[in-house]
C-alpha positions as CSV (number, residue, x, y, z in Angstrom):
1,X,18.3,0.1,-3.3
2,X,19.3,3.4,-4.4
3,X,17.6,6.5,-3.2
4,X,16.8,7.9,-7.0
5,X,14.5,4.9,-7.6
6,X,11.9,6.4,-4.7
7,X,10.2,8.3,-7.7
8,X,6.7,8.2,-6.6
9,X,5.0,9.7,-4.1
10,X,2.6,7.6,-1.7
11,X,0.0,8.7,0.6
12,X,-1.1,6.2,3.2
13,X,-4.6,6.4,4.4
14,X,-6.2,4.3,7.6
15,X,-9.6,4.7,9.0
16,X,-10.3,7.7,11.3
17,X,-9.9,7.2,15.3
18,X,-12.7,6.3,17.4
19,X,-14.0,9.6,20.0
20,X,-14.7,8.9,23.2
21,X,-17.9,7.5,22.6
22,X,-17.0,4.8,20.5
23,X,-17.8,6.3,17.2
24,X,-15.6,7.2,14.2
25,X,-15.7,11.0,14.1
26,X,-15.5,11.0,10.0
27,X,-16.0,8.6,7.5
28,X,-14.4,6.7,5.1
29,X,-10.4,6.6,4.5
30,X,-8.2,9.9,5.9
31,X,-5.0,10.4,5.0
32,X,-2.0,9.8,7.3
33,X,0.9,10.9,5.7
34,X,3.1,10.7,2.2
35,X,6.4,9.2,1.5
36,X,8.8,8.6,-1.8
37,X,8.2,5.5,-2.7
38,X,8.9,2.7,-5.6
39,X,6.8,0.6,-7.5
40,X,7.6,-2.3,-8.7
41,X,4.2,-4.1,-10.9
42,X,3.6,-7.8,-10.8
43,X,3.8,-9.1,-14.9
44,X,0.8,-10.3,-16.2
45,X,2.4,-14.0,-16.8
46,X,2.9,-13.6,-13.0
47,X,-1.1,-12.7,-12.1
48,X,-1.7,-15.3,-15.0
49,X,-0.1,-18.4,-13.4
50,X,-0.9,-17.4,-9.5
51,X,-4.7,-17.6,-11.1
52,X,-6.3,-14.3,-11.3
53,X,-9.5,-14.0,-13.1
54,X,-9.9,-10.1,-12.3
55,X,-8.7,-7.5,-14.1
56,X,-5.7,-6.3,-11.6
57,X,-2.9,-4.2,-11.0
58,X,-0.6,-6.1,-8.5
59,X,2.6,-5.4,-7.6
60,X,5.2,-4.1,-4.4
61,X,5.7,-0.7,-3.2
62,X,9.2,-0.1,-1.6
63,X,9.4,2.2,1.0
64,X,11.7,3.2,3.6
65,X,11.3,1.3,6.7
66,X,10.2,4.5,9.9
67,X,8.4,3.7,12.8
68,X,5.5,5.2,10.9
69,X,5.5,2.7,7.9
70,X,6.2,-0.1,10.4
71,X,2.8,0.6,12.0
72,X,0.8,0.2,8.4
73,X,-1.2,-2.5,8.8
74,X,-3.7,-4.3,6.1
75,X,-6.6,-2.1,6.9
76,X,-4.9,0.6,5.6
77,X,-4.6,2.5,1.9
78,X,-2.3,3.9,-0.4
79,X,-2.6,6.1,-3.4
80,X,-0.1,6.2,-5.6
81,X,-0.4,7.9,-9.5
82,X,-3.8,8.4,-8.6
83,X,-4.6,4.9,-8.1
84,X,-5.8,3.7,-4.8
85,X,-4.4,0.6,-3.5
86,X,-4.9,-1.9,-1.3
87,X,-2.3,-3.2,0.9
88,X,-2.3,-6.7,1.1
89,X,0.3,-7.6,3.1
90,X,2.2,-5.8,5.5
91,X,6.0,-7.5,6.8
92,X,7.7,-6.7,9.7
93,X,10.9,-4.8,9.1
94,X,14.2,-6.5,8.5
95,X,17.9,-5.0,9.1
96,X,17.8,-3.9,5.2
97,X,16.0,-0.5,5.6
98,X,13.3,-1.1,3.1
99,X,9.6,-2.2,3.7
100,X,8.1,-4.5,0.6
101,X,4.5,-3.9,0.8
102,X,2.6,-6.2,-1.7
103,X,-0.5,-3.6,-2.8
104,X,-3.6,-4.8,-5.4
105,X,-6.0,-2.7,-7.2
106,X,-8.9,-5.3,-8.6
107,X,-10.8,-3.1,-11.7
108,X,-13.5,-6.1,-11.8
109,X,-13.9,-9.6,-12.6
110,X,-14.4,-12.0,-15.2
């Protein structure tokens, strides 16, 4: 992939730390940090014959593959154009350079 097609920017948010005590000291989402990134939507045909009956965005965001975007995990975020994503599934790294995270935004359902 060329580097000019990383024209969005993404912030990935996870769920603050525990303190000492065993209790989240904030709520909600915080953010982690924000990379270039590419988005690539899912068609509509696509949502259409894997079954969707919500009204969704789908797709996969490319991003480069750091020790920091290895460690995203499921439970984590991501906003990108304003929209706040989902991350629904996380791969491990492979020798390309490039993590392929599949990301869903559901509006609502039919």
């Amino acid at each position: 992939m060329q580097a000019g097609r990383l024209d969005k920017r993404a912030t990935f948010r996870g769920r603050p730390q525990l303190d000492d005590d065993g209790f989240e000291s904030r709520g909600g989402y915080q953010d982690l940090f924000t990379v270039r990134a590419e988005f690539r939507p899912l068609s509509g045909r696509a949502m259409a014959e894997a079954g969707s009956l919500t009204d969704a965005i789908q797709g996969t965001l490319v991003v480069r593959d750091t020790p920091r975007t290895r460690a995203l995990t499921i439970a984590d975020r991501v906003t990108v154009d304003g929209r706040d994503y989902a991350i629904e599934s996380a791969p491990p790294g492979d020798r390309s350079g490039w993590l392929y995270l599949k990301v869903s935004l559901k509006k609502g359902s039919a």
